[in-house]
KELUM-462769 format. One record per atom (N, C-alpha, C): residue number from 1; residue in one letter; x, z, y. Coordinates in steps of 0.02 Angstrom, whole numbers. Atoms other than C-alpha are relative to their C-alpha. Layout:
N
<rec NUM; a; <X; Z; Y>>
...
***
This chain:
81
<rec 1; x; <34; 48; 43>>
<rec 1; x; <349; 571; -244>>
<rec 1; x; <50; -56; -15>>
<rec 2; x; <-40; 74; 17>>
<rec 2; x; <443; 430; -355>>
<rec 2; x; <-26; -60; 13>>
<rec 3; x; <12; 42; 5>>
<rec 3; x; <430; 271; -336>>
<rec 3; x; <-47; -24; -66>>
<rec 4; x; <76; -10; 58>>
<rec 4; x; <313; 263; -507>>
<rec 4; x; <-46; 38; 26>>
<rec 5; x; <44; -57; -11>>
<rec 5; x; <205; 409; -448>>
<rec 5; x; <-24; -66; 69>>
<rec 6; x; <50; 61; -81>>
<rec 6; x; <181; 285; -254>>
<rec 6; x; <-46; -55; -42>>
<rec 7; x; <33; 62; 19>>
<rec 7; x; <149; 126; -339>>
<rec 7; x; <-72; 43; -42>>
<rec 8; x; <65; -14; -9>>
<rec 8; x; <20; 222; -440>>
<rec 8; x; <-64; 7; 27>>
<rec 9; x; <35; -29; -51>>
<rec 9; x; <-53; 309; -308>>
<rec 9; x; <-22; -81; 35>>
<rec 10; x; <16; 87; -2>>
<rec 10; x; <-59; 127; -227>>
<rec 10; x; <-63; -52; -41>>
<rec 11; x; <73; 22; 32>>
<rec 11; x; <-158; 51; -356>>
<rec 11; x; <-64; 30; -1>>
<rec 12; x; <82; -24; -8>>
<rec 12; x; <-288; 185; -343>>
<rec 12; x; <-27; -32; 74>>
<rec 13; x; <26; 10; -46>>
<rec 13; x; <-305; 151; -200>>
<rec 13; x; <-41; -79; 28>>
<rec 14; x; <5; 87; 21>>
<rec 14; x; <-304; -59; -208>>
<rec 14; x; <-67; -2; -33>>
<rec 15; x; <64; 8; 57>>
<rec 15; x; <-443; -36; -343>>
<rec 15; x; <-53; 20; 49>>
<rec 16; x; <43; -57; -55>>
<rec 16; x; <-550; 90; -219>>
<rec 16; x; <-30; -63; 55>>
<rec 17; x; <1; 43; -57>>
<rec 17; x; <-538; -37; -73>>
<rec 17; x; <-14; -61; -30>>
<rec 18; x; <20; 66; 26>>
<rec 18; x; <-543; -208; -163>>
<rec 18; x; <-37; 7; -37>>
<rec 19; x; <43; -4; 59>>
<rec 19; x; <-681; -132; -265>>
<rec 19; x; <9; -42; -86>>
<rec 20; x; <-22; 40; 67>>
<rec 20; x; <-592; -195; -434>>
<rec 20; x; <-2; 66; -36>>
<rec 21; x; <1; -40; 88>>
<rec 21; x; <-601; -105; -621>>
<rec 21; x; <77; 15; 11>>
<rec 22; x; <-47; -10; 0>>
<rec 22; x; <-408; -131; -619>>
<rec 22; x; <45; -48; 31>>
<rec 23; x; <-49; 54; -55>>
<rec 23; x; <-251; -201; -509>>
<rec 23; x; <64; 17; -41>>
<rec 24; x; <-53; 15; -16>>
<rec 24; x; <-84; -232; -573>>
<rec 24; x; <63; 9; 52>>
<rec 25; x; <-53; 12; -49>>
<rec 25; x; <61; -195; -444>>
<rec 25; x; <48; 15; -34>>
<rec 26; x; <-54; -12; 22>>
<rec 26; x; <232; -198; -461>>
<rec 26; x; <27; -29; 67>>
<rec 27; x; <-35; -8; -51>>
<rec 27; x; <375; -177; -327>>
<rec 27; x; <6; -93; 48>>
<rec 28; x; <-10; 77; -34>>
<rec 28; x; <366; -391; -305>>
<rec 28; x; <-75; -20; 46>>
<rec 29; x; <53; -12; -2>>
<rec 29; x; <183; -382; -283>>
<rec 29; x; <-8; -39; 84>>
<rec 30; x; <-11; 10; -58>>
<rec 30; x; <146; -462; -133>>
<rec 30; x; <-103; -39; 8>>
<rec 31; x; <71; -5; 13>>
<rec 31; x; <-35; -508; -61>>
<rec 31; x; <-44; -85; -29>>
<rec 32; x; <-8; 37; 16>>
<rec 32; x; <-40; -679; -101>>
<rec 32; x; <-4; 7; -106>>
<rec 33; x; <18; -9; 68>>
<rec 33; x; <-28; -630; -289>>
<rec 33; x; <-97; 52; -17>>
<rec 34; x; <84; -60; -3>>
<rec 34; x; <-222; -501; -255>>
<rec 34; x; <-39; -64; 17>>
<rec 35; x; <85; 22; -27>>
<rec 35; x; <-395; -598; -231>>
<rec 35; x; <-9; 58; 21>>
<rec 36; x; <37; -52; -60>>
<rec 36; x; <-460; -510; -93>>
<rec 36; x; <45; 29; 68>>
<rec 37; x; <-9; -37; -68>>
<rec 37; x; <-317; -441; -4>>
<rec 37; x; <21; -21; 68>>
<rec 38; x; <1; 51; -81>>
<rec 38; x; <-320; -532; 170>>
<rec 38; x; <13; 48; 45>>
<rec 39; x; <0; -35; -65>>
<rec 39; x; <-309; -480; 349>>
<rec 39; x; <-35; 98; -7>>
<rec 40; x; <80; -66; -11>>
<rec 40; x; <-458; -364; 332>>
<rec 40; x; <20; 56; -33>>
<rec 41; x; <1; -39; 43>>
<rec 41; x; <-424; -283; 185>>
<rec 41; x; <56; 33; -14>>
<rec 42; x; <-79; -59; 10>>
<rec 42; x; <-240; -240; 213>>
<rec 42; x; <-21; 40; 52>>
<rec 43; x; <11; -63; -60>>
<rec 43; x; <-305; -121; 366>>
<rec 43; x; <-35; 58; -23>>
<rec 44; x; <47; -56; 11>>
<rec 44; x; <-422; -48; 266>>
<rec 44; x; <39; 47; -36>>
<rec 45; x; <-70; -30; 40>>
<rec 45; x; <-268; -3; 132>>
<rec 45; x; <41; 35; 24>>
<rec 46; x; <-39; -21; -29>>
<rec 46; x; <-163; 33; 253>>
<rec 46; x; <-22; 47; 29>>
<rec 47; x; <25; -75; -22>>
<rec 47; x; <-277; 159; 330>>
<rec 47; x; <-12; 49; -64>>
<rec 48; x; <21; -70; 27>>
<rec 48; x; <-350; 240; 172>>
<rec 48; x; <95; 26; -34>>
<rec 49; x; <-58; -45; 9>>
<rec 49; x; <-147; 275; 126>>
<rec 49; x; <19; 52; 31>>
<rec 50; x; <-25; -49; -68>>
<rec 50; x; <-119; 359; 278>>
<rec 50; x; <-37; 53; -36>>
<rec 51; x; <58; -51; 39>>
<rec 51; x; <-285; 465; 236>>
<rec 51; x; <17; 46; -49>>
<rec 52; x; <-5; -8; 37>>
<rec 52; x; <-223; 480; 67>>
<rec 52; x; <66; 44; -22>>
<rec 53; x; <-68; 4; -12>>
<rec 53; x; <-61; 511; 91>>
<rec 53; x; <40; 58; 74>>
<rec 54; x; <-19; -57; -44>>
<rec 54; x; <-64; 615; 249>>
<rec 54; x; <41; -35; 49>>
<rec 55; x; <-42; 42; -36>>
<rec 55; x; <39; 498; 358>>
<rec 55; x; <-16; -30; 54>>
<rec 56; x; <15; 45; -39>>
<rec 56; x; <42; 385; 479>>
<rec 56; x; <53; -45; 35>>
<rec 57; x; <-48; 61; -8>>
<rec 57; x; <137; 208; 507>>
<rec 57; x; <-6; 4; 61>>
<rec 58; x; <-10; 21; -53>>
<rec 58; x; <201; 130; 667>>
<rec 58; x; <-19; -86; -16>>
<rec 59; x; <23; 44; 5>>
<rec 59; x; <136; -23; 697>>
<rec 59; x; <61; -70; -4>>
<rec 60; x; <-39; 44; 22>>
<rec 60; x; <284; -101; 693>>
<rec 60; x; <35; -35; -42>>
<rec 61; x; <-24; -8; 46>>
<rec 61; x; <344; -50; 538>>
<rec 61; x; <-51; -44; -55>>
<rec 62; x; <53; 28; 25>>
<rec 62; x; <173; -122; 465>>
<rec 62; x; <9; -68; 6>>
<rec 63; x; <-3; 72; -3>>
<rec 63; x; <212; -314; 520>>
<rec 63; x; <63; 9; -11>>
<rec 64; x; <-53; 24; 16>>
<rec 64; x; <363; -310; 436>>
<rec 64; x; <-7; -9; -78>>
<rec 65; x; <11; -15; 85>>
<rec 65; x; <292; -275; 254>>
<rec 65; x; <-25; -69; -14>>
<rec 66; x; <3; 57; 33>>
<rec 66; x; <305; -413; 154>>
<rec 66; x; <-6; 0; -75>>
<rec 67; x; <-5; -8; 46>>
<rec 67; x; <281; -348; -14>>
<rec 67; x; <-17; 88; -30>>
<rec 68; x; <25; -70; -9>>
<rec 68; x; <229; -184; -101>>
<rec 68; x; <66; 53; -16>>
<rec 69; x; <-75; -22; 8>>
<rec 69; x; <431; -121; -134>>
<rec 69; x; <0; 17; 67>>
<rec 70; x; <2; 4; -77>>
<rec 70; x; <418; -132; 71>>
<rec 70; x; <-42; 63; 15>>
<rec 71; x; <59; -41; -14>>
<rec 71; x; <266; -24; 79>>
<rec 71; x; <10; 83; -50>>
<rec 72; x; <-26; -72; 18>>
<rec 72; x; <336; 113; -34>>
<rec 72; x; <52; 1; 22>>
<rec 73; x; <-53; -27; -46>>
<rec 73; x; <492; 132; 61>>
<rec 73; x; <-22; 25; 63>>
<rec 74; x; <44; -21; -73>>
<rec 74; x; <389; 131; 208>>
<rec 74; x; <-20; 99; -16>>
<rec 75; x; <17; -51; 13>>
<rec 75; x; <300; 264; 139>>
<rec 75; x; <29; 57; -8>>
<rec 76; x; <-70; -52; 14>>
<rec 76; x; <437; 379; 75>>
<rec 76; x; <42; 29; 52>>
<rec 77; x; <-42; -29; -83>>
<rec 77; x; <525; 362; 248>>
<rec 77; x; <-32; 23; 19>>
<rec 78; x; <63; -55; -51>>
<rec 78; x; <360; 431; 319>>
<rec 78; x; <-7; 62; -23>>
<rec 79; x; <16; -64; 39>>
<rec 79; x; <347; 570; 188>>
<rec 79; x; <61; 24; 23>>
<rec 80; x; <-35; -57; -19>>
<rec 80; x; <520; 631; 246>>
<rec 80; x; <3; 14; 51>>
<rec 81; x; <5; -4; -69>>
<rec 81; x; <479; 633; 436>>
<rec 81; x; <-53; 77; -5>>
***
């Protein structure tokens, strides 16, 4: 998967979870730019990717994401494990 094809995938998912019509992301994206996405609601994200996605983060790797460029690399490194 490219980096276009994640971030997609991403927003479905953003929309799904933050119950929104439509979300915006792009690689700067960070949560501070979303209404809604807080504590709570990045776990819920962060789980339905896994789900979605087939994966599964280390928790360490997760408190380091600071942005959604972070979170598809993340991702990508997990898809080639």
């Amino acid at each position: 998967m490219d980096t276009e094809q994640t971030i997609n995938q991403l927003t479905k998912i953003f929309t799904q979870v933050l119950e929104r019509d439509s979300i915006e992301l792009n690689l700067n994206t960070t949560a501070n730019d979303i209404d809604g996405w807080d504590s709570i609601t990045h776990m819920m994200i962060i789980n339905e990717v896994e789900n979605e996605l087939n994966i599964k983060f280390k928790l360490l790797d997760l408190m380091n994401l600071e942005n959604i460029s972070d979170l598809v690399t993340l991702i990508h490194s997990e898809q080639k494990n």
